[in-house]
C-alpha positions as CSV (number, residue, x, y, z in Angstrom):
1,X,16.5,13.9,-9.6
2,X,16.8,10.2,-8.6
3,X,14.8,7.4,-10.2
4,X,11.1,6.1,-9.3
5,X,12.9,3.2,-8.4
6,X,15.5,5.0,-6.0
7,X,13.1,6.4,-3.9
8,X,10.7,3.8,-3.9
9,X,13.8,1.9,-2.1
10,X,14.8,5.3,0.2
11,X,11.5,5.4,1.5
12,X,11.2,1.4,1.5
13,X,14.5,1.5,3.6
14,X,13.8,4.5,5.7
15,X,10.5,3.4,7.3
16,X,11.4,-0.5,7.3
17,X,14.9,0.0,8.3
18,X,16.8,-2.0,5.9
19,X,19.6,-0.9,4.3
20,X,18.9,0.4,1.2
21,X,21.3,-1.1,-0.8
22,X,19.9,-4.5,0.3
23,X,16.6,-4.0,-1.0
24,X,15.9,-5.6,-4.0
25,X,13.2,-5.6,-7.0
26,X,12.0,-8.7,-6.6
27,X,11.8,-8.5,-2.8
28,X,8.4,-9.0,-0.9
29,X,7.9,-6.2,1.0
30,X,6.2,-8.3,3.7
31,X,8.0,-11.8,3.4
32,X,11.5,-10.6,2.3
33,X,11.6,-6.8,4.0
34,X,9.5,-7.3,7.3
35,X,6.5,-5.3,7.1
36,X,3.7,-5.4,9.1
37,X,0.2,-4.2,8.5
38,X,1.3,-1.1,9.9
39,X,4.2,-0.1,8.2
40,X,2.7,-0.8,4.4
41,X,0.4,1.6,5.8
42,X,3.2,4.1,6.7
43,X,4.8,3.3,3.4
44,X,1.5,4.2,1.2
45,X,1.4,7.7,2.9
46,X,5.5,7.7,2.6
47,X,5.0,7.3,-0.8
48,X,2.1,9.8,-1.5
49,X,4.3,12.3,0.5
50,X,7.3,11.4,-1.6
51,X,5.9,11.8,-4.9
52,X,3.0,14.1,-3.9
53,X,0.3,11.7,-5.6
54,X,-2.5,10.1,-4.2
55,X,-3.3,6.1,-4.5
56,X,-6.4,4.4,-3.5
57,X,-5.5,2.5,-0.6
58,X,-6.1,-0.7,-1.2
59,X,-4.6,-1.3,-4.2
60,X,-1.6,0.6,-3.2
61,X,-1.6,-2.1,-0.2
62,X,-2.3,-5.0,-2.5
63,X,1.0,-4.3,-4.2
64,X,3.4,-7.2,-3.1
65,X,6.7,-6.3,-4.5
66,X,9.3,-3.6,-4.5
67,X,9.2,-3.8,-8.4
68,X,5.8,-3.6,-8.5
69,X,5.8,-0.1,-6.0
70,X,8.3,1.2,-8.7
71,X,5.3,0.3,-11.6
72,X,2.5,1.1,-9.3
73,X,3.8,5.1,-8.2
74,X,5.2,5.0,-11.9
75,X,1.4,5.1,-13.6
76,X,0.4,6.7,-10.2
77,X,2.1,9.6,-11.2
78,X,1.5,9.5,-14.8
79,X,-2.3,9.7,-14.1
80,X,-1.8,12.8,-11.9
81,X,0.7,14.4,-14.2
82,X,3.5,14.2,-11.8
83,X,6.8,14.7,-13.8
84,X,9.4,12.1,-12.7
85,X,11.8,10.3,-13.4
86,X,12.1,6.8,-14.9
């Protein structure tokens, strides 16, 4: 099973475009990766679908960072008992 982190950045990559292997931690997902309003709200449900959690909306959408997705979909899951991996 890959990491949080690796499909945070497959997902990140799949509905933004960007290769995958240029996305980055630290990276903005609006400044540095190009979203629009739009698209964080396609990645939100991207991510719910990927991980089979729910988030609240806006603070899923108040989550800047690709490291901070990783952290965000990390408790996410914890809280709903999905099993993943770190």
């Amino acid at each position: 099973m890959a990491t949080v982190e690796e499909r945070v950045k497959a997902v990140t990559a799949r509905v933004l475009k960007v290769p995958q292997e240029q996305i980055k931690l630290k990276h903005s997902f609006t400044v540095d990766l190009g979203a629009e309003s739009v698209q964080s709200v396609e990645l939100v449900a991207m991510f719910e679908e990927e991980f089979g959690i729910e988030m609240d909306e806006e603070s899923a959408l108040a989550v800047e960072t690709v490291g901070k997705a990783v952290e965000y979909i990390t408790n996410t899951c914890k809280e709903q008992g999905v099993d993943v991996e770190q």
